[in-house]
C-alpha positions in Angstrom: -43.1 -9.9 20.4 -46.3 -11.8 20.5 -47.0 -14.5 18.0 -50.2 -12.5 16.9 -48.5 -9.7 15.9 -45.3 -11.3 14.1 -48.2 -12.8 12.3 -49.6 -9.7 11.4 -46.6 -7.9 10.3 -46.0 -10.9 7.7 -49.1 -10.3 5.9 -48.4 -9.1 2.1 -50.9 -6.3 1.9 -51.4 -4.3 -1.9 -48.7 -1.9 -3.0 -49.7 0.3 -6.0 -47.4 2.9 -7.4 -49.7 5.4 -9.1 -48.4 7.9 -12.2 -52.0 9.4 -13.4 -55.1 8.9 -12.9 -57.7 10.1 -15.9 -61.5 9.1 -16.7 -62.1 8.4 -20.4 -65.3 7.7 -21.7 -65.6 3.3 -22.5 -65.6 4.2 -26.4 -62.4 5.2 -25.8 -61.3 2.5 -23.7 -62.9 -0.3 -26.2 -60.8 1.3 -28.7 -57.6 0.8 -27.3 -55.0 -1.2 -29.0 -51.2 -2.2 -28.7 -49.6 0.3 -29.1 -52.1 3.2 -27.7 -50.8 6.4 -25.8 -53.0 7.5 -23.2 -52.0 10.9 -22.0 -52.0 11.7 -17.9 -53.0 14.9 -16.7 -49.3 14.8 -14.9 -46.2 16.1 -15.5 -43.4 13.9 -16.0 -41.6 15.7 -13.2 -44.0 15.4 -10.8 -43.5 12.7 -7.3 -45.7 9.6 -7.8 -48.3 8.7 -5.3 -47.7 5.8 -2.8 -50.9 3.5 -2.0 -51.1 0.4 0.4 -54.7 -1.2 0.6 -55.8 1.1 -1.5 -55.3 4.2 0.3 -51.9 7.4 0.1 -49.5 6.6 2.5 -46.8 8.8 0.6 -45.1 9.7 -2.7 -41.8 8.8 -4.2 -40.0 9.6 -7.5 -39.3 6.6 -10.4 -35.8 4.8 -10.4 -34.3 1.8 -12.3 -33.5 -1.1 -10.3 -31.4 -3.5 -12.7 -33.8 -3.8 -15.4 -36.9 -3.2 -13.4 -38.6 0.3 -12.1 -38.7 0.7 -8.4 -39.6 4.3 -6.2 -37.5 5.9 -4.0 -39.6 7.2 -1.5 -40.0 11.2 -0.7 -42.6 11.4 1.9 -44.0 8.4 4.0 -46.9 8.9 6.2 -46.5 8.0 9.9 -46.7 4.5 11.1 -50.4 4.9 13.0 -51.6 6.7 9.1 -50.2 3.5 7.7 -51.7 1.3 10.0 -54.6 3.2 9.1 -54.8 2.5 5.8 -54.4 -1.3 6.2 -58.1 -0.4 8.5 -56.6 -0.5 11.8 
């Protein structure tokens, strides 16, 4: 394997795991406090969505992990859409 690309593989890219996504208008968002509740247009029940870079690669469902959350994965796009969303 080439030195460039064991270099490339290394690289810690962005991993979000998104529950809900919801636009509120900033009044509401200046009003937040500890201790606020904001409601997601999801169900609890539903997979949540996979992003590297920014961009779906897949979805997944919530698990525990010791004391920390983690996501098992459901669907996982294919390697060249993952490479895509890193902007290859």
């Amino acid at each position: 394997m080439p030195t460039d690309f064991r270099t490339i593989l290394a690289l810690d890219v962005p991993v979000i795991v998104q529950i809900g996504r919801r636009q509120l208008p900033l009044s509401d968002v200046l009003n937040w406090a500890p201790g606020a509740i904001i409601e997601l247009p999801k169900n609890a029940d539903d997979p949540l969505d996979l992003h590297v870079n920014n961009k779906p690669v897949g979805t997944g469902a919530a698990v525990k992990v010791g004391e920390n959350f983690g996501i098992r994965i459901n669907e996982i796009a294919d390697p060249a859409e993952r490479v895509k969303a890193l902007g290859g």
